[in-house]
C-alpha positions in Angstrom: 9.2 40.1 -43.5 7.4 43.3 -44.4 3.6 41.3 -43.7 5.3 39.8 -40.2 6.1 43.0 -39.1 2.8 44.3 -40.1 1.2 41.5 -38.1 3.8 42.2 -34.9 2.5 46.0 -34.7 4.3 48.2 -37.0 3.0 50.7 -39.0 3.4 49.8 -42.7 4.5 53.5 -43.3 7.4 52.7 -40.9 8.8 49.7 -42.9 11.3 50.8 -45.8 11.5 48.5 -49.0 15.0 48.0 -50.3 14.7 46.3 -53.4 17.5 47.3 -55.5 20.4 45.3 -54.1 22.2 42.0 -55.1 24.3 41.6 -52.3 24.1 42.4 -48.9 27.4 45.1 -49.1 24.5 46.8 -51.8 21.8 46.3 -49.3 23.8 48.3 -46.7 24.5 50.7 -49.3 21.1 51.1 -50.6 19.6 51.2 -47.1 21.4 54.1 -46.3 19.5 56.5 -48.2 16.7 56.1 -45.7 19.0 57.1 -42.5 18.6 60.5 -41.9 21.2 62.3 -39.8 19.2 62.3 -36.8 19.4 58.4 -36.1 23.1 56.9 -35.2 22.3 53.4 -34.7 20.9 50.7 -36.1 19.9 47.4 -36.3 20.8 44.6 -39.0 18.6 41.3 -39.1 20.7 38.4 -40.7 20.4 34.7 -40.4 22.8 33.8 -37.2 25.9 32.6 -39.6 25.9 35.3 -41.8 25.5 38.3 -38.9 29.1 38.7 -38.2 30.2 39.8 -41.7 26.9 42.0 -42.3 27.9 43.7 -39.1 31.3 44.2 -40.2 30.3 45.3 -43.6 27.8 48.1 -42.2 30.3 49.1 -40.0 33.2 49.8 -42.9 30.2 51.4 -44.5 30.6 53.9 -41.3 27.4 52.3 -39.5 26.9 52.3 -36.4 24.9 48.3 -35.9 24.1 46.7 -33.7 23.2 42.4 -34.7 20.0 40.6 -34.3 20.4 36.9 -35.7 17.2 35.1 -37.4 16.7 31.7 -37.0 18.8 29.5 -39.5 17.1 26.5 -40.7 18.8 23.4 -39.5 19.1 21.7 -42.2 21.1 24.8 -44.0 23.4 24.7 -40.6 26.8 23.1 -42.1 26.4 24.4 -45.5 25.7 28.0 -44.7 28.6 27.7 -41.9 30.9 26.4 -44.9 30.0 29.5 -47.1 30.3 32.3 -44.8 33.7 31.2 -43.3 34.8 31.5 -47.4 33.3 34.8 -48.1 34.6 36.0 -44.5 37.7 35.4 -45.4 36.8 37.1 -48.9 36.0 40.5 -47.0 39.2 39.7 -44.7 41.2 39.9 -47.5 39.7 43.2 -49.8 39.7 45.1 -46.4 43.4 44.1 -46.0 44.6 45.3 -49.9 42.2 48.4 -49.3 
């Protein structure tokens, strides 16, 4: 991603690595250590099924997101679909017995 946005324009200086994180609730976490207080809003890049519950995750995380989707390779389609809609309801559920 990093070389694409390179390519697209952006300054390499501009583009924070996050390369700590196993999950993307860690990602969010992580990443927030390279918001400063003077930007409110921001952008998470997922793959189209999974951009729903990343939003919702940065947003319990007190971020304030907006979603882009990425493309999702067609032939991941159903499975991926099959996957999130478990861990969805996974992160239904912990927010519910927070």
């Amino acid at each position: 991603i990093k070389r694409g946005l390179v390519l697209l324009g952006v300054e390499e200086e501009r583009i924070y690595l996050e390369d700590r994180s196993t999950s993307t609730y860690e990602n969010l976490e992580y990443s927030k250590e390279f918001i400063d207080d003077s930007h409110s809003k921001g952008i998470v890049v997922s793959n189209s099924f999974h951009l729903y519950r990343a939003v919702l995750m940065a947003e319990e995380q007190g971020l304030d997101v907006t979603g882009l989707p990425g493309k999702t390779p067609r032939i991941s389609v159903v499975q991926m679909h099959v996957r999130e809609y478990a861990a969805l309801t996974k992160l239904y559920l912990d927010l519910l017995l927070k």
